[in-house]
Each structure stands twice: as structure tokens, then as C-alpha cells.
C-alpha positions as CSV (number, residue, x, y, z in Angstrom):
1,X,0.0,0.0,0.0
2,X,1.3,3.4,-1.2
3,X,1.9,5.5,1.7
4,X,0.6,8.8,1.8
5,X,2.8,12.0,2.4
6,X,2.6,13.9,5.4
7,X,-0.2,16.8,5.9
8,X,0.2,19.9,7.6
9,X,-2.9,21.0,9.9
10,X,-3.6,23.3,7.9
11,X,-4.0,21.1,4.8
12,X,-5.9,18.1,6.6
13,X,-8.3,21.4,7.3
14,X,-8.7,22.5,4.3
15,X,-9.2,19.0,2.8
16,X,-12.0,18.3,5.0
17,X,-13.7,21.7,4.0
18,X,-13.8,20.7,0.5
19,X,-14.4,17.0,0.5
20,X,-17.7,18.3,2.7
21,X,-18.8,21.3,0.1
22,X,-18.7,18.3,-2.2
23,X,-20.6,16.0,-0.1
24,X,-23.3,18.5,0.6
25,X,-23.8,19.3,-2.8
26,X,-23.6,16.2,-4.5
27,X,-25.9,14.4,-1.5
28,X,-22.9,11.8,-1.3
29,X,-23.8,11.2,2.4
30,X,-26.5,10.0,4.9
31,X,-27.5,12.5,7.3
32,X,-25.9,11.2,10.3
33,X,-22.5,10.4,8.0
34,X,-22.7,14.5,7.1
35,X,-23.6,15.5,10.7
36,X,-20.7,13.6,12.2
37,X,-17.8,14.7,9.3
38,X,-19.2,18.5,10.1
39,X,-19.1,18.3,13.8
40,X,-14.8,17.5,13.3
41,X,-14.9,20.3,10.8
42,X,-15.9,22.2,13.7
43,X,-14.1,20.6,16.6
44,X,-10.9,21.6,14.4
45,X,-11.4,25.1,13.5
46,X,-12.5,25.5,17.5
47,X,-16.4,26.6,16.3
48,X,-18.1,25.3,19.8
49,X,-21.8,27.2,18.5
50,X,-21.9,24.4,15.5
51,X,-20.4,21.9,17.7
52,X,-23.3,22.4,20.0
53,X,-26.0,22.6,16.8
54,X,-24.9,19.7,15.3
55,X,-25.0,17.7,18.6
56,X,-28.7,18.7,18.9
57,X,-29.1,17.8,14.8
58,X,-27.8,14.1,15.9
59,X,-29.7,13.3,19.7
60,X,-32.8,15.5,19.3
61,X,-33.7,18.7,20.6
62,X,-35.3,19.3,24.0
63,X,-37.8,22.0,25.4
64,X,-36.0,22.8,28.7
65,X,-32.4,23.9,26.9
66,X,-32.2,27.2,25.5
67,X,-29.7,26.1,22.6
68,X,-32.3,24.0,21.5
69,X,-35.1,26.5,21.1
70,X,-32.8,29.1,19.6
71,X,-32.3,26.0,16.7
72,X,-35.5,25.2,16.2
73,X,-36.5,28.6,15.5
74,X,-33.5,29.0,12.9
75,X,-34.3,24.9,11.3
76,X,-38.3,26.2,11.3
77,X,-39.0,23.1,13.5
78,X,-42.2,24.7,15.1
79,X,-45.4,24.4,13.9
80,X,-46.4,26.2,17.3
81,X,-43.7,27.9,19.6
82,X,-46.1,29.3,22.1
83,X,-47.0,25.9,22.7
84,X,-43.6,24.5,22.3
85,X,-45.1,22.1,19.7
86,X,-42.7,21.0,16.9
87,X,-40.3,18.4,15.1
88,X,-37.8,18.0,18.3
89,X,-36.3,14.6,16.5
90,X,-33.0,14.4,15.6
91,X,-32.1,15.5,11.4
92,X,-31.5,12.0,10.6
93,X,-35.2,10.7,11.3
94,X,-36.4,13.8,9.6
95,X,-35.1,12.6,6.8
96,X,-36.5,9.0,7.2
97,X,-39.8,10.4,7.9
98,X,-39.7,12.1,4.4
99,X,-38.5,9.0,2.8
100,X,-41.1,6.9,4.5
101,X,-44.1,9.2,3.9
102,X,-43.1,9.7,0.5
103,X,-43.2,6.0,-0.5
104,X,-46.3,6.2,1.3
105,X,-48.0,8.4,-1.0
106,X,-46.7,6.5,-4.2
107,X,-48.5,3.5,-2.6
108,X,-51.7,4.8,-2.2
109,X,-54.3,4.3,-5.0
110,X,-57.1,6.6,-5.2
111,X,-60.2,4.1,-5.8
112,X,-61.9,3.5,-9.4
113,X,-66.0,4.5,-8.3
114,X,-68.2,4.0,-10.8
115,X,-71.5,5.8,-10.0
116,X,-75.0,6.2,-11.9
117,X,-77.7,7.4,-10.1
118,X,-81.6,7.5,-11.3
119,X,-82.8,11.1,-11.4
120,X,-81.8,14.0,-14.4
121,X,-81.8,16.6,-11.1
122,X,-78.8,16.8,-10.0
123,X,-79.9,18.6,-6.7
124,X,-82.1,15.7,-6.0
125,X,-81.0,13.4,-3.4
126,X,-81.0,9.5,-5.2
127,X,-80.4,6.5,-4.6
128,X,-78.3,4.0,-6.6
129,X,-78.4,-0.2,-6.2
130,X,-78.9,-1.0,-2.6
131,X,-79.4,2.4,-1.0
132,X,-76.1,3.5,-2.6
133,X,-76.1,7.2,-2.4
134,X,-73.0,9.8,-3.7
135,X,-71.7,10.3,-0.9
136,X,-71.1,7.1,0.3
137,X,-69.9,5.6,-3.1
138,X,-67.2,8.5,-3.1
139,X,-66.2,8.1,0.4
140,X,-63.4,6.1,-0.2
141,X,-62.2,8.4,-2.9
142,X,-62.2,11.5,-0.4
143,X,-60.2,8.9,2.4
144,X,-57.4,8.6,-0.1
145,X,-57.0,12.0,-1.0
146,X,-57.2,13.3,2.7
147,X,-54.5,11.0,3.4
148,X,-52.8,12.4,0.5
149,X,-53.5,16.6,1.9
150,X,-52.2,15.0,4.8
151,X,-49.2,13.3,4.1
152,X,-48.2,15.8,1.2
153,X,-48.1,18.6,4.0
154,X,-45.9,16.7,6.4
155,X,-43.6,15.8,3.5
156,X,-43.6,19.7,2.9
157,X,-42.9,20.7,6.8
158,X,-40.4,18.1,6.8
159,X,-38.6,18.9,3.2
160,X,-38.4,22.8,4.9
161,X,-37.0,21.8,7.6
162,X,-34.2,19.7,5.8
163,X,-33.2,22.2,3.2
164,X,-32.9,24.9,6.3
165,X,-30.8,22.3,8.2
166,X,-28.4,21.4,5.1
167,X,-28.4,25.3,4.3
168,X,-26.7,25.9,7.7
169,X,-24.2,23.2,7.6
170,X,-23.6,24.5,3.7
171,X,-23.0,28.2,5.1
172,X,-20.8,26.9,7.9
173,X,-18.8,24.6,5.6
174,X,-18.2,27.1,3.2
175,X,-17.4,29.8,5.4
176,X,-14.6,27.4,6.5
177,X,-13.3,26.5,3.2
178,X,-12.8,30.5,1.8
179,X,-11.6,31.2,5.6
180,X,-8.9,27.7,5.0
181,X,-8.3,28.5,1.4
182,X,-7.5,31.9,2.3
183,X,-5.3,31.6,5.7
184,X,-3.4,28.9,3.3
185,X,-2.5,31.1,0.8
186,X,-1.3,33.6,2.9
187,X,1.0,30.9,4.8
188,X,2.2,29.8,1.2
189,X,3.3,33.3,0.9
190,X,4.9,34.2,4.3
191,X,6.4,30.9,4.6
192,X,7.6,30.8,1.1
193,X,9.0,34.4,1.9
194,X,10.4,33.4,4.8
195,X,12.1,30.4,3.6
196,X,13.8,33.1,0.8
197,X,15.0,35.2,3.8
198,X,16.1,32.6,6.2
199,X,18.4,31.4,3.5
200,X,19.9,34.6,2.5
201,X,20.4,35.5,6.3
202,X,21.8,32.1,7.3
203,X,23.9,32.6,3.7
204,X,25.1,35.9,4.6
205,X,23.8,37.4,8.0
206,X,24.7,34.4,10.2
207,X,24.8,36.2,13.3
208,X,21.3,38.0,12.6
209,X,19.4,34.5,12.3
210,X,20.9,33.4,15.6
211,X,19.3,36.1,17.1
212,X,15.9,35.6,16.0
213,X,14.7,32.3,18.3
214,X,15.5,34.4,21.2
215,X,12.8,36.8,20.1
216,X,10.3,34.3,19.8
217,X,10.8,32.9,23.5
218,X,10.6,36.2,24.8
219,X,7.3,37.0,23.0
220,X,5.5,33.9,24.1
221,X,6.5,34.5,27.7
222,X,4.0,37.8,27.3
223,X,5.1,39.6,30.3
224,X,6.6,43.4,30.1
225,X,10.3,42.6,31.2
226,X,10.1,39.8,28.2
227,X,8.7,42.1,25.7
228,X,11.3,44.6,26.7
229,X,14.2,42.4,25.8
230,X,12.4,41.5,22.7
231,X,12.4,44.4,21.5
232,X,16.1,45.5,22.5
233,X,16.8,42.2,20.8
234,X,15.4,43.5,17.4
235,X,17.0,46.4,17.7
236,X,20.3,44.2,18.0
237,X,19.4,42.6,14.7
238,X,19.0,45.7,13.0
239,X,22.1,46.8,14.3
240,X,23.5,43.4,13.4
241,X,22.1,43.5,10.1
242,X,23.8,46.9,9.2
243,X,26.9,45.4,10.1
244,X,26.7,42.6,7.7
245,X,25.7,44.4,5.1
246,X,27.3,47.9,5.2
247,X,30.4,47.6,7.6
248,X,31.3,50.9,9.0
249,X,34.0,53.2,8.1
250,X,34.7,56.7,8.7
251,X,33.6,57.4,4.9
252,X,30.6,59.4,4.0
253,X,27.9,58.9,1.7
254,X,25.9,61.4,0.0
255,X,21.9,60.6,-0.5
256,X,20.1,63.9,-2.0
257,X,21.0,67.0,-0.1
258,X,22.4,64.8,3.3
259,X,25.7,63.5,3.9
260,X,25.6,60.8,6.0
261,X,28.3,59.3,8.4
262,X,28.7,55.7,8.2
263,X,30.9,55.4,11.8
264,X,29.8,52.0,13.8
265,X,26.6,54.1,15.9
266,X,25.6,55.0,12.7
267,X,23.3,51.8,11.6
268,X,20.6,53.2,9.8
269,X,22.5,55.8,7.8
270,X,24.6,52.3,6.7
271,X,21.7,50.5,5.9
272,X,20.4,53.6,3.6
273,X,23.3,53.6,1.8
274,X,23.5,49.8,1.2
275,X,19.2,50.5,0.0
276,X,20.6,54.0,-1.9
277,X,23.6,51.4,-4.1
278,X,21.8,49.2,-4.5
279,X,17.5,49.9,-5.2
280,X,17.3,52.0,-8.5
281,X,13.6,53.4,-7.6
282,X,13.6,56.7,-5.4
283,X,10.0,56.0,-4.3
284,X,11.0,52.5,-2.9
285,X,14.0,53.8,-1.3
286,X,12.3,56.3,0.9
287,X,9.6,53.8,1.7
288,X,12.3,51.6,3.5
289,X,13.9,54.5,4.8
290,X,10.4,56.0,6.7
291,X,9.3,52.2,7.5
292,X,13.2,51.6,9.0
293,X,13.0,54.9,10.9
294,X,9.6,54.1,12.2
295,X,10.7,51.1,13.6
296,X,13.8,51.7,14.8
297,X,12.3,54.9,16.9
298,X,9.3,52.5,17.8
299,X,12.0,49.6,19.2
300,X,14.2,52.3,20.9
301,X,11.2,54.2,22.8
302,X,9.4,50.5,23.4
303,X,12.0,49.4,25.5
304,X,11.6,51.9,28.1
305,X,7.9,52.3,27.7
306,X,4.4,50.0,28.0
307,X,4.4,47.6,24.5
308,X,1.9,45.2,24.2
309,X,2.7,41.7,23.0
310,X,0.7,42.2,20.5
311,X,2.4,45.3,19.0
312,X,5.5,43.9,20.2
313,X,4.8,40.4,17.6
314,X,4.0,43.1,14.8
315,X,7.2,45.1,15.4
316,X,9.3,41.7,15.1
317,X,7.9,40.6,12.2
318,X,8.0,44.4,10.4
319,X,12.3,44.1,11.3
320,X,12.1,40.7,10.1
321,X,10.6,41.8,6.6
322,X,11.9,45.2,6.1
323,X,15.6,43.4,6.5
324,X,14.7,40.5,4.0
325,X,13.7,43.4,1.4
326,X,16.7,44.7,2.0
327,X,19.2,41.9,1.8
328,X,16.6,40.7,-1.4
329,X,18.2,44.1,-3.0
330,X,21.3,42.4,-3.4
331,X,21.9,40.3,-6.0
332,X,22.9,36.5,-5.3
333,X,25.8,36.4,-6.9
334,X,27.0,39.7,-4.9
335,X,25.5,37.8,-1.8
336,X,27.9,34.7,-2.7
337,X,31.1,37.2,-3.1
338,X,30.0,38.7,0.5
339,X,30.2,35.6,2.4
């Protein structure tokens, strides 16, 4: 048997938001099959609300649970909620109920009555053979098709019912897939990007990787003293970074009307110059210029002031980027020569 590779959460996810798209519009499922595949679909992306639906869709609802009337108004279970009367069974013998009254009104014959009576008047009340009046030679007639009304309008209760329940678990499942499909595609990209800059740091900014775990296990411990050395730690790697890439010296560099020193405090005037020899477009160079100021004064500021983790996660991964542009500026070959 040919072994499968390996798939990421994500992708198992996203695989069981499509294989269920297809299984509710294609019908390839019994009801309780459906019920159960959607309830992991929902157990995975932590959706406790459908969890709870769909375990009322598969035991039944009940009067006394306030879950369970809130569903039965949105399925249109009640035929009279002041009364709390209504389908309270679970989807799957909804849907047997249909199936079984359906066949019931394909058997049902409606009764051949042949009927003459003896009078012209058709107001007049006859007889037939025996006493046989209309009325009772067409009673059997007006049985059937009662039992027909009858039957035909629980089909119809029932049928709404089901398409509400299966429009639900459509909405939730597809909701899911566009939510997967989406969050995957945007991990393709960042990881993709991020395997590109791990490789040119690690190729030519050896130091700067080493740097970056320790970030990580300061942001997940979430307290202020931990965020503080985060954020002195990306400083560090921008500081790092301008080393690799623009060593200093006690040259100049001239960028429009400034001159600016390139002396070892200098770090961002030595990264602008690596951005000014190397990125032909003036509009992209003073993007990277305001986005590394910003930062840099944000990181310098942040350590002695209040940062939330959450800002703090942003500001790490807006070094993390903004120095992959930049070392993306350089050509590989050039990278290979600077190693």
C-alpha cells in the first residue's frame, strides 16, 4: 500500500472543508454520515456554536435547553412555539420520515367509483343499487386524498426543515473553506517568503538568524520585562544587520541634499546607503527609509515604555521583513562574493 505523504494542519483542514462542500452538494452522504464529518470540521477550527447545533441535529432537541429552542427557531422546527409544539427529533429521522411518507403516498391508489344514479336533477338526493347514495360511493375516494393533503403537507414541513438544516451546515462549511483557502494562501506566501529570507540570512547574515529564536521565546512568555528584551533584541538585529551588510568606516555617503556618516553608531545611515547602491527606484528607497525609521524609533522608545505583545509580535515581524527586502536588494551572486 502506497503511503501517503505527510499533511500539515492546515491542509488536513482545508481538505476536509472541501471533500464536505462536495458531499453536501452532491448528497454523497447519509444524514448522520454529514452530521458527524461537520461536527470534526468544527471541533478543528474551535467553532463550539456548530459543535453544539450539530449535537442537537444528531440526539434531538429538548424543550428545557435554551440552545435547543434558539435551533428550532432557525431549522423552522415549530409548527407552534407558544405551545412548544414542533419536530424536536434528531435530522436523521427527519429525513426518514420524508422518505417513509413519500413511498407512502406513491402506494396509495385513489379508488376506481363508478356511479349512476336515477334522477336528471342533480340537486335531487338518489339513490343507486342497494341504497347506494353519492356520498357514500365516493367516500373512499375522499379517504385517499385526505390521506394524500395529509401526508403531502408533512412531507412539505419536513422537506423545509431539511433544506434549512443542510443550508446551515452548507453556510458553515463554506465559510470554512474560503476562511482555509484563504489563511493557506497567505501561509504559502509568508512561509515561502520566509524560507527566501532565512536562506539569504543564514547565507550571509549568520549572526542576525541566531538572534531571531530568542525573540520568539521572549514573545510567548508575554510579560513586560520579556517584551522589553524583545524588543532590544530586534534592535540588535537591526544593528547586526547593518553590520553585515554595510560595515562601517569613517567614509561618507551622500543621499540627495544629506551626507551621512557611516561610523559603527551610525546603523541606519549604513543600511540607507546599502538600500541607496543598491535599489534603483527613489520611491521604494524612501519607503524603507520612513518604514526603518519608524521602527527603529518605535523599538528604541518600546524598551523603556508600556508595548503590548501584540504590538511587540507586529514590530518583530515588520524588522524581520523590512531586512529581508533589504538583503533581497542584493543580487545573489553579490550575496555569494559577500560571504
Amino acid at each position: 500500500m502506497e503511503k501517503r505523504p505527510a499533511q500539515s494542519k492546515g491542509e488536513h483542514k482545508l481538505g476536509l472543508a472541501t471533500d464536505l462542500v462536495d458531499d453536501i452538494e452532491l448528497g454523497r452522504l447519509a444524514p448522520e454520515n454529514l452530521l458527524l464529518k461537520v461536527a470534526r470540521l468544527a471541533r478543528i477550527m474551535a467553532d463550539g456554536r456548530i459543535s453544539d447545533w450539530i449535537d442537537r441535529e444528531l440526539g434531538g432537541y429538548f424543550s428545557d435547553d435554551p440552545l435547543s429552542v434558539e435551533w428550532m427557531r432557525k431549522t423552522g422546527r415549530y409548527t407552534d412555539e407558544q405551545n412548544q409544539i414542533g419536530y424536536w427529533m434528531p435530522f436523521a429521522q427527519i429525513d426518514a420520515q420524508i422518505a417513509a411518507n413519500t413511498l407512502q403516498m406513491q402506494q396509495l391508489k385513489v379508488p376506481n367509483v363508478h356511479f349512476a344514479p336515477s334522477s336528471s336533477n342533480p340537486e335531487e338526493l338518489v339513490t343507486g343499487f342497494a341504497g347506494l347514495t353519492v356520498s357514500t360511493a365516493t367516500a373512499p375516494v375522499q379517504a385517499v386524498l385526505r390521506q394524500l393533503n395529509e401526508l403531502n403537507g408533512h412531507v412539505s414541513q419536513l422537506s423545509a426543515i431539511r433544506s434549512k438544516v443542510l443550508a446551515l451546515l452548507h453556510r458553515f462549511v463554506t465559510r470554512s473553506y474560503y476562511e482555509l483557502l484563504f489563511g493557506s494562501q497567505q501561509e504559502s506566501l509568508f512561509e515561502k517568503q520566509r524560507a527566501i529570507i532565512d536562506s539569504r540570512l543564514a547565507f550571509s547574515c549568520g549572526d542576525v538568524l541566531k538572534k531571531v529564536p530568542s525573540v520568539y521565546d521572549r514573545l510567548r512568555d508575554g510579560d513586560s520585562e520579556s517584551i522589553s528584551q524583545a524588543l532590544t533584541t530586534c534592535r540588535r538585529i537591526i544593528d547586526a544587520f547593518a553590520d553585515s551588510v554595510q560595515p562601517p568606516s569613517d567614509g561618507t555617503v551622500s543621499i540627495g541634499d544629506k551626507v551621512l556618516k557611516l561610523t559603527a553608531s551610525h546603523h541606519q545611515n549604513r543600511i540607507n546607503a546599502f538600500v541607496h547602491a543598491h535599489c534603483p527606484s527613489a520611491s521604494r528607497r524612501r519607503r524603507i527609509r520612513r518604514a526603518l525609521d519608524d521602527i527603529y524609533d518605535r523599538l528604541n522608545t518600546g524598551v523603556h515604555q508600556d508595548v503590548t505583545a501584540e504590538e511587540a509580535r507586529f514590530l518583530f515581524l515588520e524588522t524581520y521583513l523590512l531586512i529581508g527586502e533589504v538583503l533581497a536588494l542584493r543580487p545573489i551572486d553579490e550575496t555569494a562574493k559577500a560571504s
